[in-house]
DRENRONU-200777 format. One line per field, with one value per residue (C-alpha): residue number from 1; residue in one letter; x, y, z. Coordinates in Angstrom, 1 decimal, decimal comma, always signed. Layout:
DRENRONU-200777
n = [NUM; ...]
res = [a; ...]
xx = [X; ...]
yy = [Y; ...]
zz = [Z; ...]
This chain:
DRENRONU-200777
n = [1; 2; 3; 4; 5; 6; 7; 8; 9; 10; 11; 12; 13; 14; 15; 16; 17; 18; 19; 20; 21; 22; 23; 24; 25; 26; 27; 28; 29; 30; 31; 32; 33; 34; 35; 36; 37; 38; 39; 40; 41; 42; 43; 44; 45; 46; 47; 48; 49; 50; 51; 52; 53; 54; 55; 56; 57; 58; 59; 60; 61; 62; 63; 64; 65; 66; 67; 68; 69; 70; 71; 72; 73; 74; 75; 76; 77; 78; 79; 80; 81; 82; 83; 84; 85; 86; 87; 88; 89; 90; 91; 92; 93; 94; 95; 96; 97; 98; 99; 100; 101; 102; 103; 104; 105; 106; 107; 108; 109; 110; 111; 112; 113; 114; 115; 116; 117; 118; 119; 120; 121; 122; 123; 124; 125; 126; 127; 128; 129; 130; 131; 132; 133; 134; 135; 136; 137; 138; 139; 140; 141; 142; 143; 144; 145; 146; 147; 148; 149; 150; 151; 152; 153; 154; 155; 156; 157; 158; 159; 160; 161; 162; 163; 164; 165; 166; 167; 168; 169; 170; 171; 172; 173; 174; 175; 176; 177; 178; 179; 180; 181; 182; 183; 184; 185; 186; 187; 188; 189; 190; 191; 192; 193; 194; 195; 196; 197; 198; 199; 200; 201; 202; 203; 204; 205; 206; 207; 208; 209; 210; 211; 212; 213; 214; 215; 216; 217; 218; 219; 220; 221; 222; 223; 224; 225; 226; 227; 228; 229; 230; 231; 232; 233; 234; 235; 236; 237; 238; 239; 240; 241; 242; 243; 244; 245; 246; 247; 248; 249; 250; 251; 252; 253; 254; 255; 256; 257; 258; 259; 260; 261; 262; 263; 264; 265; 266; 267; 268; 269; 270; 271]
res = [x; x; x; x; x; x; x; x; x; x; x; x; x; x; x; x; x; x; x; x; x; x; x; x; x; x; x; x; x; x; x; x; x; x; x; x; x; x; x; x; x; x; x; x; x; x; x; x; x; x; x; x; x; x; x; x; x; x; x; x; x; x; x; x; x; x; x; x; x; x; x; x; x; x; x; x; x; x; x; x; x; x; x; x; x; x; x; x; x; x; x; x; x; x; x; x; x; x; x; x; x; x; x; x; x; x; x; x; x; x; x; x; x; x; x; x; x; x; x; x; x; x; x; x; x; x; x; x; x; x; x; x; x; x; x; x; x; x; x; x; x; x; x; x; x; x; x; x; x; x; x; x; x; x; x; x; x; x; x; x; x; x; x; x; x; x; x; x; x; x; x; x; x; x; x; x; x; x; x; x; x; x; x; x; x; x; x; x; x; x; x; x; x; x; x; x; x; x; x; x; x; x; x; x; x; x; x; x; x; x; x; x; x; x; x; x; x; x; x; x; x; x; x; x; x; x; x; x; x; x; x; x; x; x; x; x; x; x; x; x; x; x; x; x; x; x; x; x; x; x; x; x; x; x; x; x; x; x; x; x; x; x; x; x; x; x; x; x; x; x; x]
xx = [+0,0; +3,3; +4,1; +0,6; +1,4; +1,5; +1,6; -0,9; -3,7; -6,4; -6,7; -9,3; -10,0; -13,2; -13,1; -15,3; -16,1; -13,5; -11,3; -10,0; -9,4; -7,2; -6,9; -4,5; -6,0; -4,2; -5,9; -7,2; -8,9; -7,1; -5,9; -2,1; -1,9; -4,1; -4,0; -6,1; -5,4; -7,0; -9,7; -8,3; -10,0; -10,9; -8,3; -5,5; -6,5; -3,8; -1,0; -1,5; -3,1; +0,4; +3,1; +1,3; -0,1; +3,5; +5,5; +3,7; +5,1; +3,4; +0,4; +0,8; +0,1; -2,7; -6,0; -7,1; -11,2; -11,8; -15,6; -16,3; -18,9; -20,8; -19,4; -21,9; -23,7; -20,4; -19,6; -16,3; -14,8; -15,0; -12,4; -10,5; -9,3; -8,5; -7,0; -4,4; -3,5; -2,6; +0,4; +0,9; -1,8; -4,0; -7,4; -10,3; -13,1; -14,2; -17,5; -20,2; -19,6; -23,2; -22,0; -18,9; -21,3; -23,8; -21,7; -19,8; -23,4; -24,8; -21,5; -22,6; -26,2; -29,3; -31,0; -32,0; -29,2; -30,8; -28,0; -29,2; -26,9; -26,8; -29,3; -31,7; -31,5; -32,2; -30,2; -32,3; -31,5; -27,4; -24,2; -25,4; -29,1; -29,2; -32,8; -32,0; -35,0; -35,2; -31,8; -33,3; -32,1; -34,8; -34,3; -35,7; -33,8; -34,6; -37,1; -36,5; -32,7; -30,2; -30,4; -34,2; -33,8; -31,4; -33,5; -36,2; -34,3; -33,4; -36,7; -38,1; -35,4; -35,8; -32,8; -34,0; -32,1; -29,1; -28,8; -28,7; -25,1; -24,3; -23,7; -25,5; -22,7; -23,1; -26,9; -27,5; -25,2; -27,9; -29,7; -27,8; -29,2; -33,0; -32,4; -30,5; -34,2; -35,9; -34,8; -35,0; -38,9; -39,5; -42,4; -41,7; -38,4; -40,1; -42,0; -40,1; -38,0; -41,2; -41,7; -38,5; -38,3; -41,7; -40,4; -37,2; -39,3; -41,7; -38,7; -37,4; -41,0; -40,9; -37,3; -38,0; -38,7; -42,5; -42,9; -40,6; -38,4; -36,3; -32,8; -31,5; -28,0; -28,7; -25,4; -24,9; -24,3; -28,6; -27,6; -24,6; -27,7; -28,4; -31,8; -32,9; -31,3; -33,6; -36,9; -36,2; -36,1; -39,4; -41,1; -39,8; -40,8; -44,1; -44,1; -43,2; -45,7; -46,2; -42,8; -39,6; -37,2; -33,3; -31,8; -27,2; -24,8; -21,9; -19,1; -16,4; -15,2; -15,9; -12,5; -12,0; -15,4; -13,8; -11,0; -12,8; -14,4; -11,6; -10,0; -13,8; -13,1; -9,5; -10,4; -14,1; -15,7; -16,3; -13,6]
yy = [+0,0; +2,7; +2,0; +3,3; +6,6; +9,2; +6,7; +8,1; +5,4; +7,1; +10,1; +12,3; +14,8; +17,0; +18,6; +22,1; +24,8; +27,0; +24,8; +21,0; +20,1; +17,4; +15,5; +12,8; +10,5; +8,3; +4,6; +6,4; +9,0; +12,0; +14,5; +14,2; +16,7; +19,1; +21,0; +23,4; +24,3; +26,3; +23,7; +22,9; +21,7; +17,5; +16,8; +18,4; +16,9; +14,3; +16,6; +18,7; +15,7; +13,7; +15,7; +16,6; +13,2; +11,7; +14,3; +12,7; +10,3; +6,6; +8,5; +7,4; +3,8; +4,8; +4,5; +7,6; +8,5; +11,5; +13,3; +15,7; +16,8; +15,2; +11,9; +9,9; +11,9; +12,6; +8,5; +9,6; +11,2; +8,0; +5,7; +8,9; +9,5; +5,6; +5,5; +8,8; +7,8; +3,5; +3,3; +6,8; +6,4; +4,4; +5,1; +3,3; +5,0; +8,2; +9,3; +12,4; +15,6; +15,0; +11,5; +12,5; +15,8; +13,0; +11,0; +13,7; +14,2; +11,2; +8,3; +5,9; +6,4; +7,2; +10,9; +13,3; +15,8; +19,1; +21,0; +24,4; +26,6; +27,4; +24,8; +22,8; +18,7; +16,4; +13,1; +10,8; +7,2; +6,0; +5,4; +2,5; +3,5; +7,2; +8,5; +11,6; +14,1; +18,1; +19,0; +19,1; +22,9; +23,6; +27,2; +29,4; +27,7; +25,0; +26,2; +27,8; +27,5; +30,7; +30,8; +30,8; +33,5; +35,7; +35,3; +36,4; +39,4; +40,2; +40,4; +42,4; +45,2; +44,9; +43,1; +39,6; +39,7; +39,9; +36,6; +34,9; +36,3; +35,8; +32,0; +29,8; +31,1; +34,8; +34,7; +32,9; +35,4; +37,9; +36,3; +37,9; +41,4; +40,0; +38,3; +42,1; +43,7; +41,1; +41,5; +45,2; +44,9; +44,9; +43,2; +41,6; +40,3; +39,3; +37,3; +35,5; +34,1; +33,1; +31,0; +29,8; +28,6; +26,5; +25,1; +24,4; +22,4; +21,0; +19,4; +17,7; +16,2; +14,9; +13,0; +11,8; +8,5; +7,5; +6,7; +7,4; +10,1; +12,3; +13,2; +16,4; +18,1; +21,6; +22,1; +24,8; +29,0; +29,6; +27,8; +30,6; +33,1; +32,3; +33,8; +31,8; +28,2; +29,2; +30,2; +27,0; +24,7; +26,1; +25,7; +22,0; +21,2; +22,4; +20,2; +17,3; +17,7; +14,7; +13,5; +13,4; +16,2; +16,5; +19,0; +17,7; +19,6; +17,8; +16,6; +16,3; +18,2; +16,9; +15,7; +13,9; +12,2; +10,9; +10,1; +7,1; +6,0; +4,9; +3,5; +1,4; +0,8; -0,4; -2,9; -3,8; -3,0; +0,1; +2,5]
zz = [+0,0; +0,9; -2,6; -4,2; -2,1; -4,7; -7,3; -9,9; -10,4; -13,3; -15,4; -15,9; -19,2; -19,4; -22,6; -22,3; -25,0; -23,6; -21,5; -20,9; -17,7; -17,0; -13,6; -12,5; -9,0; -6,5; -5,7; -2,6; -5,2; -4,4; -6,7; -7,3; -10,9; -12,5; -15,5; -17,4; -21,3; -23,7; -25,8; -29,4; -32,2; -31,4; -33,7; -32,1; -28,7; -28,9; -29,5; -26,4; -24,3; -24,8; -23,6; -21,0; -19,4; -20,5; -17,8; -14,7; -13,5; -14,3; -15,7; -19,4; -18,6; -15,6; -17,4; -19,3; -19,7; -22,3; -21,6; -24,7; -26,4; -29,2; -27,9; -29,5; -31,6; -33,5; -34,0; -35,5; -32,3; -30,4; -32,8; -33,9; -30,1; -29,5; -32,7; -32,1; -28,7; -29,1; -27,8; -26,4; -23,5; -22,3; -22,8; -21,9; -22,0; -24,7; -22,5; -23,3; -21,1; -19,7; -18,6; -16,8; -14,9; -14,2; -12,4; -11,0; -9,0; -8,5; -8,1; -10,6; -9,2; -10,4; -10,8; -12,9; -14,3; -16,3; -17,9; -19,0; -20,9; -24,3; -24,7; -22,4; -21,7; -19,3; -18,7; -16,8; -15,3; -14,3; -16,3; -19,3; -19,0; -19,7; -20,9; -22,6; -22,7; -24,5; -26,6; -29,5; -30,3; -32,6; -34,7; -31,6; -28,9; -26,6; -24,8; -21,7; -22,4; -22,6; -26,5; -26,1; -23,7; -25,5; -28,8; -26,7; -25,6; -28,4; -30,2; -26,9; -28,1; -31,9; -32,7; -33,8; -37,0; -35,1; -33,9; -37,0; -37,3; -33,8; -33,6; -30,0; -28,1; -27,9; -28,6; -25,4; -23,6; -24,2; -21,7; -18,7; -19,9; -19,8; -16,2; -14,8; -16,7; -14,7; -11,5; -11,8; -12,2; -16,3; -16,8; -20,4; -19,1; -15,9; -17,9; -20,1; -17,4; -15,6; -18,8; -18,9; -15,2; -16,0; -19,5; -17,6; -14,6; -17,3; -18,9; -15,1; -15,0; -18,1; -17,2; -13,6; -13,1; -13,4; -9,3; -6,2; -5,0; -7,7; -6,9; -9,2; -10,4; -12,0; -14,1; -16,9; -17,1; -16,4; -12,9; -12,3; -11,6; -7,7; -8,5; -11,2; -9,8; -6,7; -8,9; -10,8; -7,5; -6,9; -9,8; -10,3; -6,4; -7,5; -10,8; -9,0; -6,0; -4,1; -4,7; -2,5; -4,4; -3,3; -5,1; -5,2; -5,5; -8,0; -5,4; -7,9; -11,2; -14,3; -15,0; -11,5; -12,4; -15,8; -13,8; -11,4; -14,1; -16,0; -12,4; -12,7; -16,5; -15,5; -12,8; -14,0; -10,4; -8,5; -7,3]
């Protein structure tokens, strides 16, 4: 066991819009490295992931698990990243972002995570049996999500033409500008976040198991205002009446998630 002491045991990656987070656990699931670089095209992944991993000491032969968007929608990503890094590290698992943040909440367990950002989903269910409900990103947003808020905003001022040009990203941004009109009493934006709280609790419903108590992780930049997380509990306790509602905050990152999973890939049992 003295020798496992600072030995590093799993690897973690959580590949974000803006950053990747990388972090390296002992057996007793500590953190031993971290890292944080700048997110590069899929493609280039390899070529910073490498050097890195390779100057900690017994982490290129620790087992590696990658979470990145489009995991599985994007069937090419998968193959591409065990294909670039045979040999070079050893990966075991290539995992969705919405996997690793589900875990990261619930252990392996079961519950309901809602990530609302740009967009709007719910993952349902555990790790092997995920019921994915909402994402759908039709052309006005998913409703209730910040894209569907910021379009919102935008048509409120005028400016709906705009966010054709704008791209998801910054459209959704607009929707910190309606949530500072709301909480400073204007009606219209007062309004539209009232309807995005209840399309936002309507969507938890729709993913929570059919009977039995619901355990939830809110994850996603709508979730950064304290004000709406709160007005969303509410309106999902009240969607859910009857029910036994724990609301969890995620215990671990992202990446340290990936990171016991691959130890659980690695062994084939729980870490």
């Amino acid at each position: 066991m003295a020798a496992d002491k600072g030995k590093i045991a799993a690897v973690g990656v959580d590949r974000g819009g803006t950053w990747t987070r990388v972090s390296a656990l002992d057996r007793r699931l500590r953190q031993l490295r971290y890292a944080r670089l700048r997110t590069v095209p899929l493609r280039s992944l390899p070529k910073r992931l490498v050097p890195l991993v390779s100057s900690w000491p017994g982490a290129a032969a620790a087992p590696l698990a990658i979470a990145t968007r489009g995991a599985f929608s994007r069937e090419w990503k998968k193959p591409f990243l065990f294909k670039a890094l045979k040999g070079r590290l050893n990966l075991r698992l290539v995992i969705s972002d919405a996997e690793a943040a589900h875990y990261a909440a619930f252990r392996g367990g079961s519950g309901v995570l809602l990530i609302a950002g740009t967009g709007a989903v719910a993952f349902g269910g555990k790790p092997g049996n995920f019921r994915k409900t909402g994402g759908h990103n039709p052309p006005s947003g998913d409703p209730g999500s910040g894209r569907w808020l910021g379009r919102n905003y935008l048509k409120m001022r005028g400016r709906l033409k705009e966010a054709a040009d704008m791209g998801h990203g910054r459209c959704a941004a607009c929707a910190k500008p309606l949530l500072a009109l709301a909480r400073r009493g204007h009606e219209a934006a007062a309004a539209l976040e009232r309807e995005a709280l209840l399309e936002l609790a309507a969507l938890l419903k729709e993913a929570a198991p059919v009977k039995g108590g619901v355990r939830i992780a809110l994850a996603g930049g709508l979730m950064k205002d304290g004000a709406f997380r709160r007005g969303l509990k509410r309106e999902a306790r009240l969607a859910l009446k009857g029910r036994r509602v724990r609301f969890l905050r995620p215990g671990l990152t992202a990446e340290q998630a990936a990171a016991r999973m691959a130890i659980e890939a690695g062994k084939g049992g729980k870490a």
